[in-house]
C-alpha positions as CSV (number, residue, x, y, z in Angstrom):
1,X,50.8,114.1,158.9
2,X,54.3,113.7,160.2
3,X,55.1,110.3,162.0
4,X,53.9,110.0,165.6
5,X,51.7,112.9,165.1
6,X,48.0,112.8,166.0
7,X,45.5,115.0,165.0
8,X,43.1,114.6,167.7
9,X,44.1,117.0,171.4
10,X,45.4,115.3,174.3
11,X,42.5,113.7,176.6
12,X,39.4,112.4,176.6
13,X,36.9,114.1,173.8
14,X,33.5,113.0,174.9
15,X,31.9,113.8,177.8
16,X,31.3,110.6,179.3
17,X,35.2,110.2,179.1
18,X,35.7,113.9,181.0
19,X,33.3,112.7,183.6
20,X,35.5,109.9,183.9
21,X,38.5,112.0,185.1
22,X,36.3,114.2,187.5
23,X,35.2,110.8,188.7
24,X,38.8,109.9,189.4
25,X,39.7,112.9,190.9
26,X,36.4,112.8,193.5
27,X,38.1,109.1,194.8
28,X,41.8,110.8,195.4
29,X,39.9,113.1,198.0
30,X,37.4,110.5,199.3
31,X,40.4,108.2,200.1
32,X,42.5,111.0,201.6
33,X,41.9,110.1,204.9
34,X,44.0,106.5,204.3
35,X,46.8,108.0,203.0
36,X,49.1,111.2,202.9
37,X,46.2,113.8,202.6
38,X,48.3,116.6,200.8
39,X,49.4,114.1,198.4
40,X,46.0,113.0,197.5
41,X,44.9,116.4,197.2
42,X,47.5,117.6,195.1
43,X,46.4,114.3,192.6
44,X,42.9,115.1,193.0
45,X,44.0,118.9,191.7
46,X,46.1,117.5,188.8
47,X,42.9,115.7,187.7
48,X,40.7,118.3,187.9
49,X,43.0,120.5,185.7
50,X,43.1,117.3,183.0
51,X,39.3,117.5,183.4
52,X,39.5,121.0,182.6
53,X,41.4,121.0,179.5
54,X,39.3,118.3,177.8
55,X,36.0,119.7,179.0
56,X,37.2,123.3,177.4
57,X,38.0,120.8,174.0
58,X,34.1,119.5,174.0
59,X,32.6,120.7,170.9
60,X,28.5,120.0,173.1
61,X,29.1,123.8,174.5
62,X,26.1,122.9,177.4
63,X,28.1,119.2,178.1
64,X,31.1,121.5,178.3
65,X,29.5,124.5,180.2
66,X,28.4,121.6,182.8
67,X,31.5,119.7,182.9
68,X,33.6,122.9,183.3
69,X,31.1,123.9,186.1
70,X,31.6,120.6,187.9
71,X,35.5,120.8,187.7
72,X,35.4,124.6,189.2
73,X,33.3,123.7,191.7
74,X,35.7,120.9,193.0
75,X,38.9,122.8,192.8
76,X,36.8,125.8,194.8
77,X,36.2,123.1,197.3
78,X,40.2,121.9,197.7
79,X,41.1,125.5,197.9
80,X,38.7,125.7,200.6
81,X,39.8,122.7,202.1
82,X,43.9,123.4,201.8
83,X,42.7,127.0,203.2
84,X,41.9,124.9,206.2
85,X,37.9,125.4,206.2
């Protein structure tokens, strides 16, 4: 393996670790309201998508299929929200 070079992906790879980053991304929103809102959103959104990409690495397929399921079901609920309803 060449120097600096991991084999493992990028992110977390167990699902409590996933969780983690949906977890994360649920507090940006909830704390919207004390700062710039758009901002917060736009983190939340960047979290989800980490969230995303290291649920879509879990080798549990149901942890993954319920993971992904939260994570969609989040950024439905910002697009609703920047949609403003």
């Amino acid at each position: 393996m060449l120097a600096g070079m991991d084999a493992r992906p990028e992110g977390p790879n167990d699902p409590a670790a996933v969780w983690d980053l949906i977890r994360r991304a649920d507090e940006f929103v909830k704390y919207s309201p004390n700062r710039d809102p758009a901002t917060a959103r736009a983190q939340a959104r960047r979290q989800l998508e980490r969230a995303a990409e290291a649920a879509s690495a879990l080798t549990d397929a149901d942890a993954r299929d319920a993971l992904t399921a939260q994570v969609r079901r989040r950024l439905d609920d910002l697009d609703i929200d920047d949609a403003g309803g």
